[in-house]
Biopython code that builds the backbone (N, CA, C, O; Angstrom):
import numpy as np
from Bio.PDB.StructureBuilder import StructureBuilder

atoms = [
    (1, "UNK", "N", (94.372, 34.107, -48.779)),
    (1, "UNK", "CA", (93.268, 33.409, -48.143)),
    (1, "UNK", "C", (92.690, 34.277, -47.039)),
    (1, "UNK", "O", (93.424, 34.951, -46.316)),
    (2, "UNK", "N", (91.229, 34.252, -46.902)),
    (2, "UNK", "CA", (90.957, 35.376, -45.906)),
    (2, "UNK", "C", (90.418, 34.864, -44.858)),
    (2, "UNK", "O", (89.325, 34.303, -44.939)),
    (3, "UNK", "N", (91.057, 34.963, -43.755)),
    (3, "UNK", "CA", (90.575, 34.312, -42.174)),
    (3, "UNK", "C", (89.012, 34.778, -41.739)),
    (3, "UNK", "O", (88.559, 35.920, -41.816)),
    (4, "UNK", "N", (88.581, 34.028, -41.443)),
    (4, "UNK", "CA", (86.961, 34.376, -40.764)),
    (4, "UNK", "C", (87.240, 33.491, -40.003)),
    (4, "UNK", "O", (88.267, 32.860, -39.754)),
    (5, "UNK", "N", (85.507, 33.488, -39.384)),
    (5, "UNK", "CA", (85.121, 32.466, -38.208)),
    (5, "UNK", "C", (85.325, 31.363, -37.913)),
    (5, "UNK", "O", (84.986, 30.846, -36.849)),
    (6, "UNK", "N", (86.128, 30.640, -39.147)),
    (6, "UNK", "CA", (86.117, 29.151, -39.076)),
    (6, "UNK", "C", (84.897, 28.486, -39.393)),
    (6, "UNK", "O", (83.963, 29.284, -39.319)),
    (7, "UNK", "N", (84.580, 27.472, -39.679)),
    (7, "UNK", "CA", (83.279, 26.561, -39.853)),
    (7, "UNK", "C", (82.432, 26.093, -38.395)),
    (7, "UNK", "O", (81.311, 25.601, -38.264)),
    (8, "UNK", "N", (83.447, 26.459, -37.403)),
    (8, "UNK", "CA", (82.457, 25.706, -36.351)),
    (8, "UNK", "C", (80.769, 26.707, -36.069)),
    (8, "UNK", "O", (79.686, 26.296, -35.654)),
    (9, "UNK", "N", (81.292, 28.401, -36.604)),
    (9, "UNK", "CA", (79.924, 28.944, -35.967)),
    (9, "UNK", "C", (79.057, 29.067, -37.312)),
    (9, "UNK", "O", (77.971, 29.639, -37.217)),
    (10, "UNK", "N", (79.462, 28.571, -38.555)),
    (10, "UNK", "CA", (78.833, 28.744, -39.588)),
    (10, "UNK", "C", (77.665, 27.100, -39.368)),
    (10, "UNK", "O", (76.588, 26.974, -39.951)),
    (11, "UNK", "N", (78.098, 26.348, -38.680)),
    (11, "UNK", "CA", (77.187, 25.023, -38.584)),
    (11, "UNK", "C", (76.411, 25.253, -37.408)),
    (11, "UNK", "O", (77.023, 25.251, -36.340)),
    (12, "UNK", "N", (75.246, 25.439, -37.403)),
    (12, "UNK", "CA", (74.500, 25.850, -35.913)),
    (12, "UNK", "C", (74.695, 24.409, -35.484)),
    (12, "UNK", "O", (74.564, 23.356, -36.109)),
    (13, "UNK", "N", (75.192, 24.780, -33.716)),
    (13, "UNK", "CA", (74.626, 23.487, -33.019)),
    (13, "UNK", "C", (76.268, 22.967, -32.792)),
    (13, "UNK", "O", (76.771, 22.603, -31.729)),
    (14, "UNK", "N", (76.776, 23.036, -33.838)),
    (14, "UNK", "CA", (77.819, 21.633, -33.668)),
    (14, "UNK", "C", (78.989, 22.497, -32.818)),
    (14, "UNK", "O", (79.966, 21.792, -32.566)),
    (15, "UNK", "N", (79.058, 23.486, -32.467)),
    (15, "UNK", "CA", (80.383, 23.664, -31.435)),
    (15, "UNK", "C", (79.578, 23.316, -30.096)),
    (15, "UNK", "O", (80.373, 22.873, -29.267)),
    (16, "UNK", "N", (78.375, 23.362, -29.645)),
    (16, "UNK", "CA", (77.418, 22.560, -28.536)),
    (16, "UNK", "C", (77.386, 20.818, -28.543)),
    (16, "UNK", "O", (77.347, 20.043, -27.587)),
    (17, "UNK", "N", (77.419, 20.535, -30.077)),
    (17, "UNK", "CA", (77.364, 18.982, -29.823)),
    (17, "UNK", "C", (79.077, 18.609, -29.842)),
    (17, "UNK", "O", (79.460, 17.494, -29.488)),
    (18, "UNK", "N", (79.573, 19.160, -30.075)),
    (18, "UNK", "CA", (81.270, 18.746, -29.811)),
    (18, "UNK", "C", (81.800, 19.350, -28.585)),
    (18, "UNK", "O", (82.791, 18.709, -28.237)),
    (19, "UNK", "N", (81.534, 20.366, -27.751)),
    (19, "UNK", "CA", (81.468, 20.308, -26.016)),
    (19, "UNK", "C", (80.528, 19.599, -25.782)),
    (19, "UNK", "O", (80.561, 19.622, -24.552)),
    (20, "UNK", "N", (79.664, 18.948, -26.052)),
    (20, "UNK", "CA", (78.597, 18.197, -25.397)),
    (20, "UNK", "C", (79.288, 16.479, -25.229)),
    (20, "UNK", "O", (79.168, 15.764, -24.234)),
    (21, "UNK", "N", (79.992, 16.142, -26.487)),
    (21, "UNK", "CA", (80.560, 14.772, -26.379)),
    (21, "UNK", "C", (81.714, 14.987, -25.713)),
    (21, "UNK", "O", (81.815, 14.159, -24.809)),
    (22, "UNK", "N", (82.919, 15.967, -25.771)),
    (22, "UNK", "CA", (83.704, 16.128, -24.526)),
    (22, "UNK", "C", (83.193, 16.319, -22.909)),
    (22, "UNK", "O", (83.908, 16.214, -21.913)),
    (23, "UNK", "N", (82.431, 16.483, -22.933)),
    (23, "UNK", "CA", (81.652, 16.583, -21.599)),
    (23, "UNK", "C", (81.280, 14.969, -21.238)),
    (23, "UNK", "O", (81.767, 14.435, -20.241)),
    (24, "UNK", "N", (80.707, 14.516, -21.814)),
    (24, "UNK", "CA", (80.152, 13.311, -22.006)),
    (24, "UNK", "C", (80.976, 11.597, -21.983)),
    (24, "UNK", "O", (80.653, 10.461, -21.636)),
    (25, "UNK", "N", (82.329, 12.359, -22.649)),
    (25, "UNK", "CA", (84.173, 11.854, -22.562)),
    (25, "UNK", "C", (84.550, 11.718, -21.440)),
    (25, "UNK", "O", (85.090, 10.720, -20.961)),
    (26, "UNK", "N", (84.227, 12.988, -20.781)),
    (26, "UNK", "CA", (84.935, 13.006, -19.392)),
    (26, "UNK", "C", (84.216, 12.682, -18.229)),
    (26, "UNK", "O", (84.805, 12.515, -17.161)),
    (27, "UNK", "N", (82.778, 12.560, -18.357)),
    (27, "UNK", "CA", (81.880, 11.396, -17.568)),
    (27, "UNK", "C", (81.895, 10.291, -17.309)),
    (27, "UNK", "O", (81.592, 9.690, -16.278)),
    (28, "UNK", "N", (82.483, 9.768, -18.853)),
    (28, "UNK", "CA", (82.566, 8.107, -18.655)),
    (28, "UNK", "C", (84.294, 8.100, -18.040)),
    (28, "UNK", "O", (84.350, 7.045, -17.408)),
    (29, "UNK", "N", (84.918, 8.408, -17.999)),
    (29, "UNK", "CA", (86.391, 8.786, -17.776)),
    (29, "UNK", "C", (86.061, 8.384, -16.063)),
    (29, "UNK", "O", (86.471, 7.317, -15.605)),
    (30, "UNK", "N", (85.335, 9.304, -15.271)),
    (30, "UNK", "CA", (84.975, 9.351, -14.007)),
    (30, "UNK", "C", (84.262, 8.806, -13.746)),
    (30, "UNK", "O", (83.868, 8.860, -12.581)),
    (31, "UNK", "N", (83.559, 7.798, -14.843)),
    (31, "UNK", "CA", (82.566, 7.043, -14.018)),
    (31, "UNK", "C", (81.268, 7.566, -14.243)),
    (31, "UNK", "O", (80.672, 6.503, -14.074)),
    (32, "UNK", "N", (80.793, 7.997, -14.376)),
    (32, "UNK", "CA", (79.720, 9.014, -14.485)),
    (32, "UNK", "C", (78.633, 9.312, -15.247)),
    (32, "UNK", "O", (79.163, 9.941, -16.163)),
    (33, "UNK", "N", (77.465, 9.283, -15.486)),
    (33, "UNK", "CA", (76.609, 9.388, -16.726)),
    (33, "UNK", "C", (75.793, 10.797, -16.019)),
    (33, "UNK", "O", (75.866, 11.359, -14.926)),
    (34, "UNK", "N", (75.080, 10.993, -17.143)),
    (34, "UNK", "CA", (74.148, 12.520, -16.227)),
    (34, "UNK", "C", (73.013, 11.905, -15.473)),
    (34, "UNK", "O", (72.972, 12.278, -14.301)),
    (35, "UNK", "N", (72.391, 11.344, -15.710)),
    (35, "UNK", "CA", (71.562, 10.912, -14.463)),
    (35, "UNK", "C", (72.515, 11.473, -12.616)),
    (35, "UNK", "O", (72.337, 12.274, -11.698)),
    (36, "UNK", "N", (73.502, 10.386, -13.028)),
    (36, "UNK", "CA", (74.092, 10.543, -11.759)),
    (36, "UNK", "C", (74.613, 12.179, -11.532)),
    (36, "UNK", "O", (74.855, 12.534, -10.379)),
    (37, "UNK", "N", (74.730, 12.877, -12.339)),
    (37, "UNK", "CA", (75.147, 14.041, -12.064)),
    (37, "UNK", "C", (74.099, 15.102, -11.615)),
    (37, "UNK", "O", (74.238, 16.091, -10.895)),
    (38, "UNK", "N", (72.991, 14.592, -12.267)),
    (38, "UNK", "CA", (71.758, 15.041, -11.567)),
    (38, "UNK", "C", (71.727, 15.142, -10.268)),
    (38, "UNK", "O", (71.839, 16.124, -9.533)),
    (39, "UNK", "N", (71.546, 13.906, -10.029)),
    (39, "UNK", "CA", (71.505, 13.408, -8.435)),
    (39, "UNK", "C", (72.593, 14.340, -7.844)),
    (39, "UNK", "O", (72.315, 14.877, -6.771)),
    (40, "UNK", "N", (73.655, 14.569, -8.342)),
    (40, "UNK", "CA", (74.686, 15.228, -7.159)),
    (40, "UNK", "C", (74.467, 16.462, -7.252)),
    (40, "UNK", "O", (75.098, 17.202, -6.497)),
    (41, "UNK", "N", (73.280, 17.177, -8.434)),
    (41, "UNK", "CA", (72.984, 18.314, -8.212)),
    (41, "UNK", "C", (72.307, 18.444, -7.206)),
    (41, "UNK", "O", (72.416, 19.617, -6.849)),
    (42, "UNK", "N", (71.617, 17.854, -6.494)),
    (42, "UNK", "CA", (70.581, 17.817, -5.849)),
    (42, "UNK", "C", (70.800, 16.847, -4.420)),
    (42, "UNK", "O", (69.914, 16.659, -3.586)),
    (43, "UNK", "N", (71.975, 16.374, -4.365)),
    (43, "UNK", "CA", (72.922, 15.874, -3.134)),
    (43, "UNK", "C", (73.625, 16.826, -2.994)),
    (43, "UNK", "O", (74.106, 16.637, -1.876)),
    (44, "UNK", "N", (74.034, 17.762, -3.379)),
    (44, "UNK", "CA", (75.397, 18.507, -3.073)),
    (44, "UNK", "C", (75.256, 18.959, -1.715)),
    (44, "UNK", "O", (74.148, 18.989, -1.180)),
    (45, "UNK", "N", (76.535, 19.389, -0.995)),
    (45, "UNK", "CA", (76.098, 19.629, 0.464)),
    (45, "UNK", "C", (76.444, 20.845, 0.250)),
    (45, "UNK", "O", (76.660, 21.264, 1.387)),
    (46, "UNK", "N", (76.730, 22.088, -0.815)),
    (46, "UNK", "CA", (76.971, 23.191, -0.371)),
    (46, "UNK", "C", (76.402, 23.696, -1.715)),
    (46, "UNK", "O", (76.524, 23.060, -2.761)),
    (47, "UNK", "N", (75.544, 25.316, -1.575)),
    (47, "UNK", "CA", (75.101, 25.813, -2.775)),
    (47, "UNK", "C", (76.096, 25.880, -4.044)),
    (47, "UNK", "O", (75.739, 25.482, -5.153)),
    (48, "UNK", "N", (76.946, 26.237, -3.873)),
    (48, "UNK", "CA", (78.311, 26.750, -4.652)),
    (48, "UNK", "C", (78.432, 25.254, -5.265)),
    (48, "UNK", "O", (78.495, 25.222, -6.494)),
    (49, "UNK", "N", (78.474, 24.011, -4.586)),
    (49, "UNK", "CA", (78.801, 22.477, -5.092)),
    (49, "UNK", "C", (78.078, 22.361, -5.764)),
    (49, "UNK", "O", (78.537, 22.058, -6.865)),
    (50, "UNK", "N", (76.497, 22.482, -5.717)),
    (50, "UNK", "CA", (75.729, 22.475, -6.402)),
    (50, "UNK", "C", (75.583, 23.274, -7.841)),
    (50, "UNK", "O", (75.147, 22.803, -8.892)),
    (51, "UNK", "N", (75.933, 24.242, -7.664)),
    (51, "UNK", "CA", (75.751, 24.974, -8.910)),
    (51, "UNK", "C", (76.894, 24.678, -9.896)),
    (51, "UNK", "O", (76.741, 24.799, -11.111)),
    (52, "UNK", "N", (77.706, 24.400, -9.492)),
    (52, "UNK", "CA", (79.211, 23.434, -10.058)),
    (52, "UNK", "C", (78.308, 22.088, -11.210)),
    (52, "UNK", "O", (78.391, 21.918, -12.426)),
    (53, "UNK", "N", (77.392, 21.253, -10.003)),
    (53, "UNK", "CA", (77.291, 20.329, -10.918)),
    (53, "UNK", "C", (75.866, 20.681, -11.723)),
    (53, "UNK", "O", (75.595, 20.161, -12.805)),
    (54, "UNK", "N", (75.268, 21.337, -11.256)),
    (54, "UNK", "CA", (74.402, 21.706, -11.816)),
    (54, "UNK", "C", (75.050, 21.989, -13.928)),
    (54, "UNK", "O", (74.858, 21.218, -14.868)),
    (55, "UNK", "N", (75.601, 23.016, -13.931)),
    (55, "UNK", "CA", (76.533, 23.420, -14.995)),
    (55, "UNK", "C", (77.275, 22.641, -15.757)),
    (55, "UNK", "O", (77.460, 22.814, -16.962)),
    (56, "UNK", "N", (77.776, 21.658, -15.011)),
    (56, "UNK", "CA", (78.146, 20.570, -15.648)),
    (56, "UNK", "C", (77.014, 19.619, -16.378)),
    (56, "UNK", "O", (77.241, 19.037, -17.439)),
    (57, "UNK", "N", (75.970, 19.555, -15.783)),
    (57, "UNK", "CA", (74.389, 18.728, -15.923)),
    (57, "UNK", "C", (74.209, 19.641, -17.750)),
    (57, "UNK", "O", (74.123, 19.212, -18.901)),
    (58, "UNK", "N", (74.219, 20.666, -17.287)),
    (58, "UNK", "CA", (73.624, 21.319, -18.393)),
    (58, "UNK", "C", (74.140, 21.676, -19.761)),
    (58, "UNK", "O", (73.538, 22.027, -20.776)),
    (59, "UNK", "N", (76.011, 21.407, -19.395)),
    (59, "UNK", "CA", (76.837, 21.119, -20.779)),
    (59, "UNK", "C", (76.506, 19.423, -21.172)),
    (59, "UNK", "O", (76.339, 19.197, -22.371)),
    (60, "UNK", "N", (76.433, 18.540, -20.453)),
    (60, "UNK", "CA", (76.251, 17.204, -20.683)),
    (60, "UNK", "C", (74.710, 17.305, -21.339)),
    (60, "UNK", "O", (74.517, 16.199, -21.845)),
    (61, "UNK", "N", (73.615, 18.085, -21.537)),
    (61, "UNK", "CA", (72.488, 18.046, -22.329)),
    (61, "UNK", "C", (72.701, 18.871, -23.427)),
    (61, "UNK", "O", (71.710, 19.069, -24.130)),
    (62, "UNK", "N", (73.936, 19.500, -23.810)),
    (62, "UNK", "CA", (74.187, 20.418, -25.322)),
    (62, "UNK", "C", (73.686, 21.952, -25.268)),
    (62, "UNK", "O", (73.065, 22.597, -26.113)),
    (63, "UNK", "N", (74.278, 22.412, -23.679)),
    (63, "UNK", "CA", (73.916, 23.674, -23.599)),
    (63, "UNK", "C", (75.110, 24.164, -23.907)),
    (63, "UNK", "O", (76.004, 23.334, -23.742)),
    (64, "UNK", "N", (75.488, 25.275, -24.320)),
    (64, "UNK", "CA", (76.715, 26.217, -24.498)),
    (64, "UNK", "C", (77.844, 26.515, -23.377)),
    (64, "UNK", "O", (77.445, 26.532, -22.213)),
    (65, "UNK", "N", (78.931, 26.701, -23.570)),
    (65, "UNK", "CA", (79.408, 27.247, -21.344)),
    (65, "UNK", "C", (79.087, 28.511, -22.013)),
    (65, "UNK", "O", (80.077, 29.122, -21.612)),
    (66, "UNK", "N", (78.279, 29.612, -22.930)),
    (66, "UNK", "CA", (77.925, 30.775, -22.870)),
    (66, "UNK", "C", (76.637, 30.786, -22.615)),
    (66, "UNK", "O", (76.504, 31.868, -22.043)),
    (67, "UNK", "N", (75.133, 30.072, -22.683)),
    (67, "UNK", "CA", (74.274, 29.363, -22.241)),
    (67, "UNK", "C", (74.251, 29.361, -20.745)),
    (67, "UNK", "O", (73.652, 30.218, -20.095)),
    (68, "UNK", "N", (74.955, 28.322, -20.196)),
    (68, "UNK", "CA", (75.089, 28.084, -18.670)),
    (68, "UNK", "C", (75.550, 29.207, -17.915)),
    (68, "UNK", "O", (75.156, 29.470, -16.779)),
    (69, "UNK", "N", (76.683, 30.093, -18.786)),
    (69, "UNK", "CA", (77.351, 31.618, -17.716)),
    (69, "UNK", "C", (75.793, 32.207, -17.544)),
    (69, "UNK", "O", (75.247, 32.233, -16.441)),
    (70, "UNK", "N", (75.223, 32.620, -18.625)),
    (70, "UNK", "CA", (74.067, 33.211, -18.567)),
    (70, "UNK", "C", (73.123, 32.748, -17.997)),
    (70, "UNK", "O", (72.533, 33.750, -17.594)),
    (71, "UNK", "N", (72.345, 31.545, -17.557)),
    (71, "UNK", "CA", (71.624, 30.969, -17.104)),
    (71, "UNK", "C", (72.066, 31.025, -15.550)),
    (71, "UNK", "O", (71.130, 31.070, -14.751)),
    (72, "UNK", "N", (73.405, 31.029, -15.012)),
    (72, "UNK", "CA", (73.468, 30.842, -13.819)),
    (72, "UNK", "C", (74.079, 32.245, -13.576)),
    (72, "UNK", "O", (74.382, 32.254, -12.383)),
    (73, "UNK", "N", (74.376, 33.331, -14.086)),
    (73, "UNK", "CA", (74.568, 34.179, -14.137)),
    (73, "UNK", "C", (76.127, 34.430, -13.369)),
    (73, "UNK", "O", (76.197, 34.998, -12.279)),
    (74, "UNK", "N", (77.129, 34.015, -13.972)),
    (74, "UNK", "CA", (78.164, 33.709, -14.212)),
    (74, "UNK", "C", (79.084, 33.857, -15.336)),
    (74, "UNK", "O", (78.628, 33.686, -16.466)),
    (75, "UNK", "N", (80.799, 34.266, -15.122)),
    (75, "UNK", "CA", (81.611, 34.540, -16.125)),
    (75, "UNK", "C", (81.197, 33.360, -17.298)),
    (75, "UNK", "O", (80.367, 32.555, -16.874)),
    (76, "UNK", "N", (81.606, 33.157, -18.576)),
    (76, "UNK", "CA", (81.916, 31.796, -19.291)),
    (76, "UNK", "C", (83.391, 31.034, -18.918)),
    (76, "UNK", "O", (83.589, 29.821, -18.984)),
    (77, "UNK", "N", (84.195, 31.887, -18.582)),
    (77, "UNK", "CA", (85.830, 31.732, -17.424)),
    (77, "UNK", "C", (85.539, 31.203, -16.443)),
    (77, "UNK", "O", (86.471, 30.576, -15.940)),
    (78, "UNK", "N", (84.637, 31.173, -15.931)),
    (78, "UNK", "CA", (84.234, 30.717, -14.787)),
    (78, "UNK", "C", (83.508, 28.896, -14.797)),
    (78, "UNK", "O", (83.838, 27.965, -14.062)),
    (79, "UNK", "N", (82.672, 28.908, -15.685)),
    (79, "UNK", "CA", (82.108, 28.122, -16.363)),
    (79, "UNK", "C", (83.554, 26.963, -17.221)),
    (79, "UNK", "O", (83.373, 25.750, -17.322)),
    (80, "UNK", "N", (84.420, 27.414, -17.560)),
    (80, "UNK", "CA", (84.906, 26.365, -18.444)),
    (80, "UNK", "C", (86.192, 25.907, -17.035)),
    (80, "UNK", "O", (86.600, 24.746, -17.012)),
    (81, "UNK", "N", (86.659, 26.832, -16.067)),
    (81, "UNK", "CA", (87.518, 26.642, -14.988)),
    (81, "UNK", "C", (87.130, 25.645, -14.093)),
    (81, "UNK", "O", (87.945, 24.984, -13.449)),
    (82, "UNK", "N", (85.427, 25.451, -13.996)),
    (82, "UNK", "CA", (84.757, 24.372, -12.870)),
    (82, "UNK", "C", (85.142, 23.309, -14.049)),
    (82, "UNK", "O", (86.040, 22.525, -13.741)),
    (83, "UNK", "N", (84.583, 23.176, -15.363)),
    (83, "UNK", "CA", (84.749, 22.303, -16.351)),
    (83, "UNK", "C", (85.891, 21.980, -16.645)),
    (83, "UNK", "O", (85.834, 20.878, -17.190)),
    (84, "UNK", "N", (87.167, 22.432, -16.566)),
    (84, "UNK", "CA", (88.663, 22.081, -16.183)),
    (84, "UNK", "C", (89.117, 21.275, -14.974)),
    (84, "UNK", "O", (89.638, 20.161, -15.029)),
    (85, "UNK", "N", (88.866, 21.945, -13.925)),
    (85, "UNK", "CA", (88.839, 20.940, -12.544)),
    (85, "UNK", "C", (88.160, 19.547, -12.767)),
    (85, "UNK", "O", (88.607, 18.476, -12.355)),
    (86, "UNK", "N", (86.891, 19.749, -13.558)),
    (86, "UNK", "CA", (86.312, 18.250, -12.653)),
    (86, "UNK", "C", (86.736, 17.401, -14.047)),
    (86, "UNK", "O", (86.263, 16.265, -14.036)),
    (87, "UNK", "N", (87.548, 17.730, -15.269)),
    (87, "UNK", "CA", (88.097, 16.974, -15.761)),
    (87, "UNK", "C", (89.381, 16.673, -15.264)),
    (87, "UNK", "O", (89.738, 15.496, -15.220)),
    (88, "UNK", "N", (90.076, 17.524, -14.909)),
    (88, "UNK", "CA", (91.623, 17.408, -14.131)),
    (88, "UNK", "C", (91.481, 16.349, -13.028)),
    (88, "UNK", "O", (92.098, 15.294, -13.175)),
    (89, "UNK", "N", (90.574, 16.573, -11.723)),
    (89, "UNK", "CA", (90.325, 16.026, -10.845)),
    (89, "UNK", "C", (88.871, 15.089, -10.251)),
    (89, "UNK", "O", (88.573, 14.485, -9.221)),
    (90, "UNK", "N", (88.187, 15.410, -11.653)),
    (90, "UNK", "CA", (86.816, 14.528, -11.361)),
    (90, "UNK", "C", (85.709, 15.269, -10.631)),
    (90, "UNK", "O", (85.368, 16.449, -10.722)),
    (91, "UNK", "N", (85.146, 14.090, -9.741)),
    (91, "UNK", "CA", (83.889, 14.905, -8.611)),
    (91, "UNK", "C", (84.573, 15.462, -7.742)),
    (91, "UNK", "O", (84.020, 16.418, -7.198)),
    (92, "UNK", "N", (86.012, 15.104, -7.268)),
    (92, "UNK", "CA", (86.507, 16.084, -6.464)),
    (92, "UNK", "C", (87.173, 17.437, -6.459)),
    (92, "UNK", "O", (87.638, 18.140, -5.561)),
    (93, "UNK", "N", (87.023, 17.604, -8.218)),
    (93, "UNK", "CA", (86.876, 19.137, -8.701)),
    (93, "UNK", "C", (85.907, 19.626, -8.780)),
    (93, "UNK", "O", (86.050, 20.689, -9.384)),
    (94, "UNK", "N", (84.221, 19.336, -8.301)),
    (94, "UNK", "CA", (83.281, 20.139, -7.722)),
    (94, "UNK", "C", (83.367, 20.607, -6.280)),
    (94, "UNK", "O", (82.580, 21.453, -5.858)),
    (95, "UNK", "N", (84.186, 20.140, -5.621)),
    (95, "UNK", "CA", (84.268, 20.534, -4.093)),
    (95, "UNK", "C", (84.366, 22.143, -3.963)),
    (95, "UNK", "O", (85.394, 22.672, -4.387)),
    (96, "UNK", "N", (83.690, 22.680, -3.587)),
    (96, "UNK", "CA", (84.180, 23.846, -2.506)),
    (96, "UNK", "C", (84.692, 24.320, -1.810)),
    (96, "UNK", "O", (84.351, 24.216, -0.632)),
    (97, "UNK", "N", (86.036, 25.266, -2.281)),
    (97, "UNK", "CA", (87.022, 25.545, -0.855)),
    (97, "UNK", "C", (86.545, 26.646, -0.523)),
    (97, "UNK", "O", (85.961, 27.427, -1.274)),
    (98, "UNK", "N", (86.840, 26.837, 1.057)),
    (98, "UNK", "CA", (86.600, 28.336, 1.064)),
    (98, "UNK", "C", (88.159, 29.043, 0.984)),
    (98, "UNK", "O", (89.211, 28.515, 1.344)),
    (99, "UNK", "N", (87.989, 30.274, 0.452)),
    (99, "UNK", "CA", (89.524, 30.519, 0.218)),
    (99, "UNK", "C", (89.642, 32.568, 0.483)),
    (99, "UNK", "O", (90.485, 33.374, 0.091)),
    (100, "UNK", "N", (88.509, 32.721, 1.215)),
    (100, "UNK", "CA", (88.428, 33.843, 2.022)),
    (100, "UNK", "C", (87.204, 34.175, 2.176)),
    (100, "UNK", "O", (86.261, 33.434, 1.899)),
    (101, "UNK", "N", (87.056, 35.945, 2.883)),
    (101, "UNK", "CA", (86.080, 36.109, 3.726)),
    (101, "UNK", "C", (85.777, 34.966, 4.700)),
    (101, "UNK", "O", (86.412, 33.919, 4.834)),
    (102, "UNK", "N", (84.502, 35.441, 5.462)),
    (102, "UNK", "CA", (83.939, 35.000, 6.481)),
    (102, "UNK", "C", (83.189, 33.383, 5.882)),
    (102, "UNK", "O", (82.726, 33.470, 4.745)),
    (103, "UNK", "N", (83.072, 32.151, 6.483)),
    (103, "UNK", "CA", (82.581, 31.446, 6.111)),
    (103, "UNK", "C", (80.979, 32.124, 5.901)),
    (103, "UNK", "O", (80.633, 33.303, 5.976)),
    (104, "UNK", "N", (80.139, 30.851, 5.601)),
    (104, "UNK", "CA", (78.992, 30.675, 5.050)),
    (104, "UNK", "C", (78.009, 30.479, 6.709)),
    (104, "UNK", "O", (78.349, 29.534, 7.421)),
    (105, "UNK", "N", (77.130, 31.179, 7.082)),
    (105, "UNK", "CA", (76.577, 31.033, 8.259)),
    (105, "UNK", "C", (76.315, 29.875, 8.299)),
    (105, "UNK", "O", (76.126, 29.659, 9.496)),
    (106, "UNK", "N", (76.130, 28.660, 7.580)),
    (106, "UNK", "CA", (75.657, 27.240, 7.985)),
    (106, "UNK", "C", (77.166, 26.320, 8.466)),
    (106, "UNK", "O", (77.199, 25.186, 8.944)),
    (107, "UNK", "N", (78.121, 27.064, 8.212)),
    (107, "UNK", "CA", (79.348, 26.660, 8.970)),
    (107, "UNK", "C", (80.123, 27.345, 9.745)),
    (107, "UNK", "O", (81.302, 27.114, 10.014)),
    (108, "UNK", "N", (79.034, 28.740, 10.340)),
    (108, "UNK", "CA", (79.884, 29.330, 11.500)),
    (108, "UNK", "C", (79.669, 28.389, 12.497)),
    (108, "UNK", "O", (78.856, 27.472, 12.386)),
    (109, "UNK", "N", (80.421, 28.600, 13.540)),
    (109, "UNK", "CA", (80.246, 28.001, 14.887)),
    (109, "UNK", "C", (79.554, 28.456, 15.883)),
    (109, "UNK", "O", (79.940, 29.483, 16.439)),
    (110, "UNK", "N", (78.362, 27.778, 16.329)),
    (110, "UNK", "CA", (77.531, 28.078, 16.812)),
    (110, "UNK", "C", (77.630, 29.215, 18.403)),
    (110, "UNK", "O", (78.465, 28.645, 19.105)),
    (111, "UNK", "N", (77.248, 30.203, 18.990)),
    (111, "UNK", "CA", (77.646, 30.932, 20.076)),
    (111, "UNK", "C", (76.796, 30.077, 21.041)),
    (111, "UNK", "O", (77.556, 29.839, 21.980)),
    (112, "UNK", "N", (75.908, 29.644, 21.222)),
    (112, "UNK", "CA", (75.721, 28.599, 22.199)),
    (112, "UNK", "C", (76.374, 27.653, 22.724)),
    (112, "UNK", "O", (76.017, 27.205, 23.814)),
    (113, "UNK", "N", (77.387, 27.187, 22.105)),
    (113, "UNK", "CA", (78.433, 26.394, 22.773)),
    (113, "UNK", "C", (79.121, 26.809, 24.051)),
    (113, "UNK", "O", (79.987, 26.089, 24.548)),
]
sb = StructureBuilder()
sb.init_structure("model")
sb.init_model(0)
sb.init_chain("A")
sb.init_seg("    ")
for serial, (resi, resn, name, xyz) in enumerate(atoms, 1):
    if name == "N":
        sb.init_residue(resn, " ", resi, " ")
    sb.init_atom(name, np.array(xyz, "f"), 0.0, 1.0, " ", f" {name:<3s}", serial, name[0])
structure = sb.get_structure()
């Protein structure tokens, strides 16, 4: 028997619409529909949060995580690791840690103090 690609890349579309309903799984799981994920694209309080849900917004409409790396110009590792967290932990796997360098100038501390 001779191994190839499997059937998922021989069917255009359907490895997008089968991450698209796991995406979609793990919305209702959290509560969540894309509308509202919209909104937290666009609530987020930090760029990095934002682009988290942003990515998430855009697998929940049947974009690729090779699609979204490229669009936000980002690993696809990177892309399926935010998509791991916020299934592991929800909206509070979009959060932002900082986890080195210098913070972000909108959270240094001001020298006027």
């Amino acid at each position: 028997m001779q191994s190839g690609p499997g059937i998922l890349p021989v069917i255009p579309g359907l490895r997008e619409a089968l991450l698209m309903n796991d995406v979609m799984v793990m919305l209702g799981h959290w509560q969540l529909d894309v509308h509202q994920v919209r909104e937290r694209v666009y609530r987020a309080p930090t760029p990095r949060e934002r682009e988290r849900w942003h990515a998430l917004w855009l697998l929940a409409r049947g974009w690729s995580a090779e699609q979204v790396a490229e669009a936000l110009q980002r690993d696809c590792r990177t892309i399926a690791d935010w998509l791991t967290d916020f299934q592991d932990k929800g909206p509070q796997g979009m959060t932002f840690e900082q986890t080195g360098g210098s913070p972000p100038p909108s959270t240094r501390p001001s020298k006027r103090s």
